[in-house]
Every structure is written in C-alpha cells, then in structure tokens.
C-alpha positions as a Markdown table, in Angstrom:
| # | Residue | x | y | z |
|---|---|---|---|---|
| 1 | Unk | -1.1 | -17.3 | 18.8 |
| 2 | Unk | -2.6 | -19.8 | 16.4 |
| 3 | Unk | -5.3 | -18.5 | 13.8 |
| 4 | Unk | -8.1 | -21.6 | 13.7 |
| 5 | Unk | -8.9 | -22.3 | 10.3 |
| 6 | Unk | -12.1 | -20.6 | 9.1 |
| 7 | Unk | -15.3 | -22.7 | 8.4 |
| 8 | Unk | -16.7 | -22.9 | 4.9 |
| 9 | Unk | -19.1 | -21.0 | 6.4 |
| 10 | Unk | -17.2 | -18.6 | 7.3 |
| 11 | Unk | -15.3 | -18.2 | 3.7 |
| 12 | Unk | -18.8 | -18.1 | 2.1 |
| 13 | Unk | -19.8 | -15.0 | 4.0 |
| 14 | Unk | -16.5 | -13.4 | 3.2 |
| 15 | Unk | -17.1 | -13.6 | -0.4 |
| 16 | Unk | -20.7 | -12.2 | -0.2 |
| 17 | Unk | -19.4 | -9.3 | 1.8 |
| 18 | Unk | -16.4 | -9.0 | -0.9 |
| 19 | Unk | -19.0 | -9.0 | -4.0 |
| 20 | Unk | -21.7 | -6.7 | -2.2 |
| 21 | Unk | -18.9 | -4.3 | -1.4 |
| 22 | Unk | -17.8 | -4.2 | -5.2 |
| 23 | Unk | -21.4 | -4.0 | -6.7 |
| 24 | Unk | -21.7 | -1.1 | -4.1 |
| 25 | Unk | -19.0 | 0.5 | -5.1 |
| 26 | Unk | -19.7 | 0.4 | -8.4 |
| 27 | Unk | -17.4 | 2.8 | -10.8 |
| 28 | Unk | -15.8 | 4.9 | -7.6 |
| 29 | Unk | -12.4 | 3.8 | -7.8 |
| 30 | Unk | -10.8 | 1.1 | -5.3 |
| 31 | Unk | -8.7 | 4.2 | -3.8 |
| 32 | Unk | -10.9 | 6.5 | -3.3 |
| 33 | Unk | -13.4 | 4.7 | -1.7 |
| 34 | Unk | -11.0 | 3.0 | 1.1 |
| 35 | Unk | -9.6 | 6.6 | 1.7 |
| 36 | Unk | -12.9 | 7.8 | 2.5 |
| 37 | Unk | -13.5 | 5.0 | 4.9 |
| 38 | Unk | -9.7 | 5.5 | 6.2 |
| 39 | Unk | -8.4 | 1.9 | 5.5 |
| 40 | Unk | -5.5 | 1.4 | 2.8 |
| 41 | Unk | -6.8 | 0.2 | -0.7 |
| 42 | Unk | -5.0 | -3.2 | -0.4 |
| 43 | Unk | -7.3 | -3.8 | 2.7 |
| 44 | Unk | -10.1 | -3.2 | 0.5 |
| 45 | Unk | -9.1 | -5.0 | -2.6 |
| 46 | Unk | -8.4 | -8.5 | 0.2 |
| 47 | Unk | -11.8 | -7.6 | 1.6 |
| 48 | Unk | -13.7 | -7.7 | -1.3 |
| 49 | Unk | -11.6 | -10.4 | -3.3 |
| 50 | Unk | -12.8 | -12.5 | -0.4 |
| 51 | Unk | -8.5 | -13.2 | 0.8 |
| 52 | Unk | -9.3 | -11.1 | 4.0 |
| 53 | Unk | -13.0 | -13.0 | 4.9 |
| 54 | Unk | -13.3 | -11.7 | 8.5 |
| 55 | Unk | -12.1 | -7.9 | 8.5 |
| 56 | Unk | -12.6 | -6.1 | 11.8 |
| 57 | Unk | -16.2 | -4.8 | 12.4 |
| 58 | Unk | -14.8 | -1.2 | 12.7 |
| 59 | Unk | -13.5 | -2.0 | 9.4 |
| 60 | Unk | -16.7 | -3.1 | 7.9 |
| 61 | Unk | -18.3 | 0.0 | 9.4 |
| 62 | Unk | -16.2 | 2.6 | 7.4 |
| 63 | Unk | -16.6 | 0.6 | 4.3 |
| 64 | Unk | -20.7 | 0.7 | 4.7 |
| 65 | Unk | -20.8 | 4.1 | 5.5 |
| 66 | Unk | -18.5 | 5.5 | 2.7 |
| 67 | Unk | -20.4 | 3.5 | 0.4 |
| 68 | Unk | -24.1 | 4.5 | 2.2 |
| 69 | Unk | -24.9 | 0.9 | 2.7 |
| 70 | Unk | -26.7 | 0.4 | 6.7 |
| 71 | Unk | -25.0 | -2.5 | 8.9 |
| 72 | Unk | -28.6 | -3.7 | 9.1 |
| 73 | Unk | -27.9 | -4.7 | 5.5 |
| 74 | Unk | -25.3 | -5.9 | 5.5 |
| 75 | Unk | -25.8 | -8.5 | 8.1 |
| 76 | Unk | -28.9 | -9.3 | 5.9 |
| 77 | Unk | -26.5 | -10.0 | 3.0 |
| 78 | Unk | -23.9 | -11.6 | 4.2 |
| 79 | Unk | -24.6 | -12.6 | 7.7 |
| 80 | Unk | -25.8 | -16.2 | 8.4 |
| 81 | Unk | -29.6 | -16.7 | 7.7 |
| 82 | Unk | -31.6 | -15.4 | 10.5 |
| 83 | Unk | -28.8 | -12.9 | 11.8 |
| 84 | Unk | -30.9 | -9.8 | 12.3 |
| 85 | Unk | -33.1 | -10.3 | 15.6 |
| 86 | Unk | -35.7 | -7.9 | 14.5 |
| 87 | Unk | -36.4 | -9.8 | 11.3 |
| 88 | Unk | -35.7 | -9.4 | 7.8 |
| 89 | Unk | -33.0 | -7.2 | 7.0 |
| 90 | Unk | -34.0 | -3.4 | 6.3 |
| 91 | Unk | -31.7 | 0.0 | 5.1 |
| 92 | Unk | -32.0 | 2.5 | 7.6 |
| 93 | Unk | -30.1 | 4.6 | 5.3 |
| 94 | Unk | -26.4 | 5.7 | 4.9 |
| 95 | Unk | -23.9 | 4.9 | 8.5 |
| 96 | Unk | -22.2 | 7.8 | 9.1 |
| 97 | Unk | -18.4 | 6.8 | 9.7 |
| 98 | Unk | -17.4 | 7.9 | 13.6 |
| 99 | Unk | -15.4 | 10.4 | 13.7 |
| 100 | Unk | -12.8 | 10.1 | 16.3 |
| 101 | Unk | -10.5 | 13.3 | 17.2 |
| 102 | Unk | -7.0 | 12.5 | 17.6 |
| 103 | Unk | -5.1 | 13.8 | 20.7 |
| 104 | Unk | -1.5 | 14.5 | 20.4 |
C-alpha cells in the first residue's frame, strides 16, 4: 500500500498538535506521560516533534486524557478552522482514557 503524501495542511496541523501537546505537558517528563496514556515515549516525542503528523485518533485520545486536555479542544487547536460543529471550541474538562480489560 502506498502512503499519499500529506498536504501542507495536513503538516501544519501536526505541528499544532505536536506544540500544544508539549506546552500541555509542561515539566512531566516525556516518559511518564506516554506511559500514562499507554503509547511508547518515541511515539510521543514523533507526535509532538511534528515527524508523526497524523497519529491514530485512539492515540490522540490517551494523550488528551493523560494530560486532562478535552478532544473538543483539541480539535479547536489544531483542527482546521471551523472543525467543531457546535461552534467555538470549549473544555469539557479532563477525557478519561478507556479502559479496555484484556482477555487471555
């Protein structure tokens, strides 16, 4: 399967997303936030140095709710303008990461 190339647009968005993750993160250290959000740290050092632009959504779900940001704010940071259909973007408070059980 061949990737098609990403639009600046797309690039652009990835590097908001990259530098609200790290101003969210603040001092916690690169490590310990992507363990709390269950992804490795060099997943989280491409995601926010903007080399991984389009991580999964599940991926960007774990990463807002171990840093207490809401998806709604997100999108209203990084999405394209007028992304949010109920208007301006709005913090609903901290997502809580899904916890799935694992079935052996």
């Amino acid at each position: 399967m061949v990737r098609t190339p990403l639009t600046p647009e797309e690039r652009l968005r990835g590097e908001r997303l990259g530098r609200l993750l790290r101003e969210a993160r603040g001092e916690r250290s690169m490590v310990a936030v992507a363990a709390s959000a269950g992804i490795s740290a060099e997943t989280l050092r491409k995601i926010e140095t903007g080399r991984a632009p389009t991580p999964a959504f599940f991926t960007v779900a774990a990463l807002a709710g171990a840093l207490g940001l809401s998806l709604d704010e997100l999108l209203g940071r990084c999405g394209p303008e007028g992304a949010t259909a109920s208007g301006p973007a709005r913090s609903a408070g901290p997502v809580e990461p899904a916890v799935v059980p694992l079935i052996a």
